[in-house]
N, C-alpha and C positions, 0 to 999 in steps of 0.2 A: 504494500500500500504506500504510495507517492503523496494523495493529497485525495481528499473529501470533497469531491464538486456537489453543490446543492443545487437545485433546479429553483427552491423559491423559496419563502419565509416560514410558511405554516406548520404549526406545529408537530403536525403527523408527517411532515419530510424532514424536519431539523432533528426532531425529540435523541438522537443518541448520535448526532452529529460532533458535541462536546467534547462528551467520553469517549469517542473514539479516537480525537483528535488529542487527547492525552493519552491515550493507551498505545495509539502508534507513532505518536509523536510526529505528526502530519498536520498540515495548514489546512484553515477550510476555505475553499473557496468559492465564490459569489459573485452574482450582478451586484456593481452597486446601492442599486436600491434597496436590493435583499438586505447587503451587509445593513445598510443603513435600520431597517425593518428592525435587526435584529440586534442592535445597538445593547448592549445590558444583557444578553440572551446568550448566545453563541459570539463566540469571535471570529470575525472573519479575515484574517490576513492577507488576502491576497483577492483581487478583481478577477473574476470576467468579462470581458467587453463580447460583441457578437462576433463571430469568426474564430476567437481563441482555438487554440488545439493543443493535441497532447498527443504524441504516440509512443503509444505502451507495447515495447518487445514480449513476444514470447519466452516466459521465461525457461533455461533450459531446466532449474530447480524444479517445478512441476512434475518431471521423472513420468512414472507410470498412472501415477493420478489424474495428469492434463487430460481433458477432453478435444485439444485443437491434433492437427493430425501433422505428421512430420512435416517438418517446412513452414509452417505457417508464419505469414510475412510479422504475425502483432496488429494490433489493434489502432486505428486511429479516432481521437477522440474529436470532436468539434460542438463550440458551443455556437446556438442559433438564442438569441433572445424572440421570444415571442411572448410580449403580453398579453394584456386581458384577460384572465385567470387572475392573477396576480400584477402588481406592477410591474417586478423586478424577475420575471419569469423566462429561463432557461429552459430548451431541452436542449439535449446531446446526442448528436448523431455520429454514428459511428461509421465513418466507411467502409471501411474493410468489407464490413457483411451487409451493411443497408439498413442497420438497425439504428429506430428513434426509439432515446428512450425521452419520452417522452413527458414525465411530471404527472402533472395535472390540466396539462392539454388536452389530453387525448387517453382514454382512460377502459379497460376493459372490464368493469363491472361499477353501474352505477351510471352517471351524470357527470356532468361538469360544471356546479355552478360559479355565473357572474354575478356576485355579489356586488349592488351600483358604490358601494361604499368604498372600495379598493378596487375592484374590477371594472374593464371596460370592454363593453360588448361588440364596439367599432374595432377596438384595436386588437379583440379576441378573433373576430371573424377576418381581418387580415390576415393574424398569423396561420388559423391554419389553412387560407390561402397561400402563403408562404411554405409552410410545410409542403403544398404539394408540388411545389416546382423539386422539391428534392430525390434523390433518385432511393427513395425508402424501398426496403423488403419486407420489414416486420417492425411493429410500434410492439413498445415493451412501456407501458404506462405503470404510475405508479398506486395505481389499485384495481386489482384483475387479472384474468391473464394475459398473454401475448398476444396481440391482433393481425391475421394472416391478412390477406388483400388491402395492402393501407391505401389506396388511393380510392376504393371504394370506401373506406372507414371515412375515409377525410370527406370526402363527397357527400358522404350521408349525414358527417355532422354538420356541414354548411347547409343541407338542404331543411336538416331541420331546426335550424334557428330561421332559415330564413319562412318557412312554416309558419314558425309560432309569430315571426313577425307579421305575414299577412294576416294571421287571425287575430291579432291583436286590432289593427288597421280595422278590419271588418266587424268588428265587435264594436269598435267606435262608432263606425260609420253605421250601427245598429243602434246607438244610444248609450253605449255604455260611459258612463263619465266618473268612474272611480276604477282605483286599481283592484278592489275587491270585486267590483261588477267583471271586470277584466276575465280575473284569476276564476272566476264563475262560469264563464264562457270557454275561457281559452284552454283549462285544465278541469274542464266539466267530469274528464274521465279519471281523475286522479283523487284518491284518498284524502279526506278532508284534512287529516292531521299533518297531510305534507305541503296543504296551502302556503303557511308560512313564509317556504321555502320558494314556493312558487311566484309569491309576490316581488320577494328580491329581483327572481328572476326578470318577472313584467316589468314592473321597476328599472331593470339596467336598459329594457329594451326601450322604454320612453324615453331613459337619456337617450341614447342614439339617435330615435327618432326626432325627439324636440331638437337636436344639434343639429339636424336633417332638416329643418323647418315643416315639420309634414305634421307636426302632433304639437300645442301648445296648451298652456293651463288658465281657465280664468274663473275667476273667484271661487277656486277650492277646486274647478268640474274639468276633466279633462275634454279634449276635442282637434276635432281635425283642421289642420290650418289653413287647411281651405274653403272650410266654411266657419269661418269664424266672421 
């Protein structure tokens, strides 16, 4: 172990970032933002900027245990910033083999929420427009398992945010003027206890759309900016 690269701040990808980073006496390192995030928490010694890279030799030490097969060139590491998840949000793509590992981008069990509070929903739907200009074989997210076909992954998560954006659009343009009315319509099929979570989401999508000039608020009632 060389160093401890983090993809983002939250606490379910840092939590033994610390202790590891004294037990192998290794730097950890980060977007600046993250480091920043994490100010008081983790220390983070050392930046990632986008582009960074690393390549990791196959070690000959692996003996009979290694799983790579004779010859193998070693590993090359590269960091891609892509927010909206997070602000300070990394994945790492590996060339060698085509693997993203990807954070909490792109995730094999579960969702991906934008929370409007730290996250942005504009600059989340770039990135994984970004991701797909890369030349991926397998996304390796950080909860779930591995995802085969990534460019059908990647495809199917841009089709459905932009989904839940249309039905948000048409639900306005049906009357709905609260983010509760929204969450009522647009996650009609979803478990009432996971609303909560669902409003964040409606939530980030109105930033966008209000920065978009297409969705604006007046006195408390949301509404389309075209008929205003």
């Amino acid at each position: 172990m060389t160093a401890i690269w983090l993809t983002h701040h939250h606490p379910d990808h840092v939590g033994g970032a610390a202790h590891l980073s004294r037990r192998w006496n290794v730097p950890v390192a980060a977007h600046p933002i993250t480091a920043r995030l994490l100010e008081g928490k983790v220390q983070v010694s050392q930046w990632l900027a986008d582009g960074d890279g690393q390549f990791i030799p196959a070690s000959p030490a692996m003996g009979r245990w290694s799983t790579t097969p004779p010859g193998w060139p070693g590993w090359r590491l590269r960091a891609v910033f892509t927010p909206g998840h997070a602000p300070g949000h990394l994945c790492f793509f590996e060339e060698t083999t085509g693997t993203l590992l990807s954070g909490d981008m792109v995730v094999g069990l579960g969702s991906v929420l934008i929370d409007p509070d730290e996250g942005d929903m504009a600059a989340y739907l770039a990135s994984l427009r970004r991701l797909q200009s890369l030349p991926v074989q397998l996304i390796a997210g950080g909860h779930g398992p591995a995802l085969g076909e990534p460019q059908a992954v990647l495809a199917a998560y841009l089709t459905h945010r932009q989904q839940r954006e249309e039905s948000i659009l048409a639900a306005l343009r049906s009357g709905a003027t609260t983010v509760a009315d929204l969450v009522a319509v647009v996650y009609a099929d979803t478990p009432a206890a996971l609303h909560p979570l669902a409003a964040r989401s409606v939530q980030a999508h109105l930033v966008k759309l209000t920065r978009e000039g297409k969705v604006q608020q007046s006195g408390g009632r949301l509404q389309l900016a075209d008929v205003a």
